[in-house]
NUFI-470529 format. One record per residue (C-alpha): residue number from 1; x, y, z. Coordinates in Angstrom, 1 decimal, m for minus. Layout:
<sites>
NUM, X, Y, Z;
...
</sites>
This chain:
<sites>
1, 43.0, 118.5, 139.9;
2, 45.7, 117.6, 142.5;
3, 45.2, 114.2, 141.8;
4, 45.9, 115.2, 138.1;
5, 49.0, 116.8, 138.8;
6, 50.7, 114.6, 141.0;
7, 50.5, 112.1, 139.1;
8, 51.9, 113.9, 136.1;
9, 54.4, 111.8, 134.7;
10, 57.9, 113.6, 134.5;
11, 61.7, 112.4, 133.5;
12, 64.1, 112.6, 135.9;
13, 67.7, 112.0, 136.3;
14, 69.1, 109.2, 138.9;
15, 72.6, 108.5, 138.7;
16, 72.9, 109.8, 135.4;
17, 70.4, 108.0, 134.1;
18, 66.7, 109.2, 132.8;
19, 64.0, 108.2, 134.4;
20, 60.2, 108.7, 134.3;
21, 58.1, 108.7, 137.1;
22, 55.0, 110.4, 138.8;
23, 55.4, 114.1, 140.1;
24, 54.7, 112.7, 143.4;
25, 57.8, 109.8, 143.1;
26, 59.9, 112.9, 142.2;
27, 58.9, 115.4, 145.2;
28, 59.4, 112.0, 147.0;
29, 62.8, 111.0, 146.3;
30, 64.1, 114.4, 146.0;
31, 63.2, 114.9, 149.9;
32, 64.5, 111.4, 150.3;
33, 67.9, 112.6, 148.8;
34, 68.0, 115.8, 151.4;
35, 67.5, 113.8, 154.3;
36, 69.9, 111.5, 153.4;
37, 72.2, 114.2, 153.0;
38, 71.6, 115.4, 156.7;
39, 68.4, 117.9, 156.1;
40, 66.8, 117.8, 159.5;
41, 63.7, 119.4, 158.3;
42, 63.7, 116.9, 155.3;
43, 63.7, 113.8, 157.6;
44, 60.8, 115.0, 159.5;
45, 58.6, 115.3, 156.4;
46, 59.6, 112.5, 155.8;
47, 58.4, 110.9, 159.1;
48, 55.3, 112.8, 158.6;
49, 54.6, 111.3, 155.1;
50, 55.3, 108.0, 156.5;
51, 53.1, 108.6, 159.1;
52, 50.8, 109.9, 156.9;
53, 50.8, 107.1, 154.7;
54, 50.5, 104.5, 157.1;
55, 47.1, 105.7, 158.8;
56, 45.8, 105.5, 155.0;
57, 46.8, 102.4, 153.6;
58, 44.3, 99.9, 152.5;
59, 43.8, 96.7, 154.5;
60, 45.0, 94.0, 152.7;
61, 43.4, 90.2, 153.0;
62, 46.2, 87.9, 154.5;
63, 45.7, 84.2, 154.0;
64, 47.4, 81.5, 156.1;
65, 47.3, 77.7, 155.3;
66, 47.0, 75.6, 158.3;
67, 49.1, 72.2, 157.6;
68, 46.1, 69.9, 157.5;
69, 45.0, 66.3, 155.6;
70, 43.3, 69.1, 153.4;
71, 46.3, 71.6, 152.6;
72, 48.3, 68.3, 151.9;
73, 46.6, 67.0, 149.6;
74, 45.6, 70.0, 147.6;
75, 49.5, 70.2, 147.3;
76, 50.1, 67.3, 146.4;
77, 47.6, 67.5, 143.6;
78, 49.2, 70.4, 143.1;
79, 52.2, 69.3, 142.4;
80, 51.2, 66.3, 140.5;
81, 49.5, 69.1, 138.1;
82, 52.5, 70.9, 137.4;
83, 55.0, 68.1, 137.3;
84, 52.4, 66.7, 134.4;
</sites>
């Protein structure tokens, strides 16, 4: 149920502009705007969901090419392809 409603969509307004976005984006970027605007109490939440956040992100896969007779090849054929 949580889940449910925070990702409600609702319409906010940025700048004067409407915009639609997640419950959660809006409880977001409204504490966003308090700390900005010097809310002490805002800015630590803020840490906190940062925090928060980062000890529950998903590992992503990182891939690194290695310069190699391989790697240069497969670009060249690469290349080749898309010049074609």
């Amino acid at each position: 149920m949580i889940d449910r409603l925070l990702l409600a969509p609702m319409q906010i307004t940025v700048n004067g502009e409407a915009s639609k976005v997640s419950t959660l984006e809006a409880i977001v970027f409204q504490i966003l705007q308090k700390a900005m605007s010097g809310s002490a109490r805002a800015f630590r939440i803020l840490l906190q969901y940062q925090e928060f956040a980062n000890e529950n992100l998903e590992k992503k896969l990182e891939l690194t090419f290695l310069d190699s007779d391989y790697t240069q090849a497969f670009a060249a054929q690469t290349r080749r392809t898309n010049d074609a």
